[in-house]
C-alpha positions as a Markdown table, in Angstrom:
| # | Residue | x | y | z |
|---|---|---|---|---|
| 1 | Unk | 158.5 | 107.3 | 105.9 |
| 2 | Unk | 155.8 | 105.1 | 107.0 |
| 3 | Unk | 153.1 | 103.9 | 105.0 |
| 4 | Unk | 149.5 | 104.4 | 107.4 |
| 5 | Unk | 146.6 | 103.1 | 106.6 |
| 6 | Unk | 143.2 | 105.4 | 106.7 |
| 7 | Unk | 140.7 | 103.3 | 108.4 |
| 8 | Unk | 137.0 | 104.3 | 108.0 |
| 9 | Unk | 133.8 | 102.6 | 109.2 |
| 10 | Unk | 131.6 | 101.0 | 106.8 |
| 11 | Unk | 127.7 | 103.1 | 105.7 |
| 12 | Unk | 126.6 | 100.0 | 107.2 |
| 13 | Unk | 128.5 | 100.9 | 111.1 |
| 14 | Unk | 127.4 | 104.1 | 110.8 |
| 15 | Unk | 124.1 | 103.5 | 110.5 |
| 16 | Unk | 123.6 | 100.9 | 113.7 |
| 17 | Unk | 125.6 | 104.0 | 115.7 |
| 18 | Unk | 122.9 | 106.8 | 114.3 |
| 19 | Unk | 119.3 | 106.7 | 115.5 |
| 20 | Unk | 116.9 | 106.5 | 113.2 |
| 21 | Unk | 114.3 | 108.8 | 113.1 |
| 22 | Unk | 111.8 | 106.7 | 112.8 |
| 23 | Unk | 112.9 | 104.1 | 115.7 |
| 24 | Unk | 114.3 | 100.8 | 115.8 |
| 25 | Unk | 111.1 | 99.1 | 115.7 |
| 26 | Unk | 110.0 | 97.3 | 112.5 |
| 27 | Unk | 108.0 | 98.7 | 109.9 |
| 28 | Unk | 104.2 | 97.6 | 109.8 |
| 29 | Unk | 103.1 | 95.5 | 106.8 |
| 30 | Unk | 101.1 | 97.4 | 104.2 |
| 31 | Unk | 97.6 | 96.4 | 104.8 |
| 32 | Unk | 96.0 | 94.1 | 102.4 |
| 33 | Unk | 93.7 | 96.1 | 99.5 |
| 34 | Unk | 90.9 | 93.8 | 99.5 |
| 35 | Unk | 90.1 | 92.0 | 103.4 |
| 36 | Unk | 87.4 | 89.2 | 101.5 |
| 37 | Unk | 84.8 | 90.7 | 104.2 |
| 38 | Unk | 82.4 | 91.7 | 101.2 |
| 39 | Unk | 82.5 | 88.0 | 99.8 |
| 40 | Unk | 82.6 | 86.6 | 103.1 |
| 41 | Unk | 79.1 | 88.1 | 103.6 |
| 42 | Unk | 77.5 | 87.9 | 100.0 |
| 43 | Unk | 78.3 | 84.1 | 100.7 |
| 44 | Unk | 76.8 | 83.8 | 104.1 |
| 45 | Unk | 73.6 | 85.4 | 102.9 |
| 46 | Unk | 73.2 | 83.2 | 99.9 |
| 47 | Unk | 73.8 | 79.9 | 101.6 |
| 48 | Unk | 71.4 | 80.7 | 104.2 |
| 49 | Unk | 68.9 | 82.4 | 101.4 |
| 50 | Unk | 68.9 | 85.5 | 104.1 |
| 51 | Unk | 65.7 | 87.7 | 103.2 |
| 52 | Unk | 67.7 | 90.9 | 102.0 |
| 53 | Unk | 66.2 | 94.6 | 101.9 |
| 54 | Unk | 68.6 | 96.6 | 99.1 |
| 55 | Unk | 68.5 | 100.1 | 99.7 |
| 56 | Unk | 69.3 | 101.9 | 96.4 |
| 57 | Unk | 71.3 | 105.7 | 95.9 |
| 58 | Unk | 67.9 | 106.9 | 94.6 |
| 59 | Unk | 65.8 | 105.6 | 97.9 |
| 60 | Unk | 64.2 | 102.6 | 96.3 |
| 61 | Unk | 64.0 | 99.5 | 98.1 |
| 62 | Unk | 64.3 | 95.9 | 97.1 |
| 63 | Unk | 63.2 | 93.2 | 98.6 |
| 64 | Unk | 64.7 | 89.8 | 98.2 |
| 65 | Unk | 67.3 | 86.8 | 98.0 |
| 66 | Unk | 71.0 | 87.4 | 96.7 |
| 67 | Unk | 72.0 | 84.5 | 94.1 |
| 68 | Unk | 75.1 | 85.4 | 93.0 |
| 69 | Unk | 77.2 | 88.3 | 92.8 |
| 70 | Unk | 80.4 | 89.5 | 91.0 |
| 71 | Unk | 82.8 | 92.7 | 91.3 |
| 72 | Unk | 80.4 | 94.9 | 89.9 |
| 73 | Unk | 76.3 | 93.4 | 90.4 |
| 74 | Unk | 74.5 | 91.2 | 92.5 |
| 75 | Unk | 71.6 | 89.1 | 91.4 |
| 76 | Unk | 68.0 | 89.2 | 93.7 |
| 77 | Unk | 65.5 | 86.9 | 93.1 |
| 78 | Unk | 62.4 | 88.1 | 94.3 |
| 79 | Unk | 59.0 | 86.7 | 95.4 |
| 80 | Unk | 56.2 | 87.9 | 92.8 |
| 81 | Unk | 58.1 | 89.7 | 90.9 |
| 82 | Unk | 61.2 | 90.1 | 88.7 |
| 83 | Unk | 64.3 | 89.0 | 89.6 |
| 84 | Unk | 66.9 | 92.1 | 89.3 |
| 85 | Unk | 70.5 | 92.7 | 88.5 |
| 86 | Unk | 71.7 | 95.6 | 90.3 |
| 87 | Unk | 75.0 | 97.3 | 90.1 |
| 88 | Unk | 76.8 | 97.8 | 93.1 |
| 89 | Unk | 77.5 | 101.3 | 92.5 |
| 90 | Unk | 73.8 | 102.2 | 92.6 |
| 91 | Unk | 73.5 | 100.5 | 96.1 |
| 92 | Unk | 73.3 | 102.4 | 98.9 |
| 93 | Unk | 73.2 | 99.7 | 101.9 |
| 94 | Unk | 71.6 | 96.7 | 102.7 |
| 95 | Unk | 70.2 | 94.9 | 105.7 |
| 96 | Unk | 68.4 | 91.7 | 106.5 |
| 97 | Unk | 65.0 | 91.8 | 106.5 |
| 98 | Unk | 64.1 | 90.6 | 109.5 |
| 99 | Unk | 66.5 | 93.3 | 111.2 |
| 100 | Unk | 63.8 | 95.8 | 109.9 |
| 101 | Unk | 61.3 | 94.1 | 112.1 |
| 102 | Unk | 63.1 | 94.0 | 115.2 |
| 103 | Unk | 63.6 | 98.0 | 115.1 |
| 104 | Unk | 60.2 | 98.6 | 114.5 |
C-alpha cells in the first residue's frame, strides 16, 4: 500500500484565486471626525479682529469681535455694550460684517 499525501491549498490561496466582492482596490481611510476648519476660522477672525454679525436660533443678532472661543461658547466683545458669552448651540450662523454691506 502506498502512503499519499492530501494536499490542500492554504485560506490564504484561496482567497487571491476568489474575487472579492468588493474589488481589489484598497479600502478608503475613515475620514477624520473633527477637519480643524471650525478653529481654523475662529482663529483667522480673531487675529484679524474681523467685525462679526452672530445670528442666534431665536433671530437675534449680535454684533461684534470674537476673543476666544472653546468647544462649547465663544466670547464677543462688543462696542457700547456688553461683551457676551454665547453658546454655540444657540447660534444659528455667522458672517462678517462687512459681507452684509456688500449684499445690500
Amino acid at each position: 500500500m502506498v502512503n499519499r499525501k492530501l494536499i490542500r491549498p492554504t485560506l490564504a490561496e484561496i482567497r487571491d484565486q476568489v474575487p472579492s466582492k468588493y474589488g481589489t482596490a484598497p479600502r478608503k481611510k475613515v475620514p477624520p471626525e473633527q477637519t480643524n476648519a471650525e478653529n481654523y476660522y475662529y482663529l483667522k477672525q480673531m487675529s484679524a479682529k474681523t467685525p462679526m454679525v452672530i445670528k442666534l436660533t431665536d433671530g437675534e443678532e449680535i454684533h461684534g469681535v470674537i476673543e476666544w472661543y472653546d468647544k462649547h461658547c465663544i466670547k464677543v466683545n462688543r462696542d457700547n455694550a456688553a461683551n457676551l458669552l454665547v453658546l454655540k448651540h444657540n447660534i444659528k450662523y455667522m458672517y462678517k460684517e462687512n459681507e452684509e454691506k456688500e449684499q445690500g
